[in-house]
N, C-alpha and C positions, 0 to 999 in steps of 0.2 A: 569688388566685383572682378571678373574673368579678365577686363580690359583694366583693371588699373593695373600703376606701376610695381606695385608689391607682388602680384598676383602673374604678371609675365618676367618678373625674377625666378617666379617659384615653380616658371615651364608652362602657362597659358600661351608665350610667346609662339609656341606652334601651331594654335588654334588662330594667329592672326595671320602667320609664315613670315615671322619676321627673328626667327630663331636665328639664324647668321648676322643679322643685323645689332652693329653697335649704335643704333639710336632707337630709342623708345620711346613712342610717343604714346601717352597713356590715352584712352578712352572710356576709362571709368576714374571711378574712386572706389576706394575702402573705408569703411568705417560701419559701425554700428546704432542701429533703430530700437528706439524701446520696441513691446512685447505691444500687437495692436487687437489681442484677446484671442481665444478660441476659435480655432479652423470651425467648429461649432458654430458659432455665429456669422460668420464670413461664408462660408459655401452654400448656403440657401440664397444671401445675396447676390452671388457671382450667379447661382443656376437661374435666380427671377429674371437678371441681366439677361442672358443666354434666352429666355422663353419672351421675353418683351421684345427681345430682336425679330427672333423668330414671327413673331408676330408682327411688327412691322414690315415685317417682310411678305406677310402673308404665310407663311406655313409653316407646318408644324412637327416636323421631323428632317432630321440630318439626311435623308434618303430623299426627303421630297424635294430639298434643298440640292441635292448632289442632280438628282434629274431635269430639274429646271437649267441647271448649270450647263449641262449636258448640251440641251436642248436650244442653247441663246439665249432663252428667255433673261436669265440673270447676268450683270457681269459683275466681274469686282476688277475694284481699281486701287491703283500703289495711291497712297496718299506718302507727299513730302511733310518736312519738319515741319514745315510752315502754314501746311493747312493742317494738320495735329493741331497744332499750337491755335492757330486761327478756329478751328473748331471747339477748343477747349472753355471753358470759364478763362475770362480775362477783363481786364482793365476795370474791373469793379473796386468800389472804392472801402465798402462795406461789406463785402467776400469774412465770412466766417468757416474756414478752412475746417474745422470739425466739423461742422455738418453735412461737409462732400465726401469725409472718411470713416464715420460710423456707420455702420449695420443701426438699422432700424427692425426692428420685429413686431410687426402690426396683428400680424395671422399664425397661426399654425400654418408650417410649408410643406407641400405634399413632393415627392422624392418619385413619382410617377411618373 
């Protein structure tokens, strides 16, 4: 990643501003993932994600969203590591970690 140590040898160091700086403290890693299939499979799940939001939230477009925003009606808020992490799946003892990273394809997904 941008923040490991390999990766601010090779001039990310700018993008932290720590280019003058003789200590490095990484905030990534390097390394390589297998192959988790076809952008094909994966980007119908990311946009159900995006429309289930949407809907949770009550509406149904980036503009209705931007106007409510607008308006007060909506706020958003910083969430820390900690409620991330607290929000996430955790402390489960029986957690099948494939099932939280497959694409399922139940329907035909419409791109409307």
């Amino acid at each position: 990643g941008m923040g490991s140590l390999s990766a601010m040898e090779k001039g990310s160091s700018y993008r932290y501003g720590i280019q003058n700086s003789g200590l490095r403290m990484p905030e990534g890693v390097s390394g390589m993932v297998s192959s988790r299939g076809s952008l094909h499979d994966w980007v119908p799940c990311l946009l159900q994600g995006v429309r289930q939001g949407f809907h949770k939230l009550g509406h149904r477009s980036i503009e209705e969203l931007h106007e409510k925003i607008g308006q007060g009606r909506i706020a958003l808020e910083r969430r820390s590591e900690g409620a991330k992490q607290e929000g996430n799946v955790h402390s489960l003892l029986a957690l099948q970690p494939a099932e939280l990273q497959q694409p399922t394809r139940s329907r035909a997904y419409s791109f409307n």
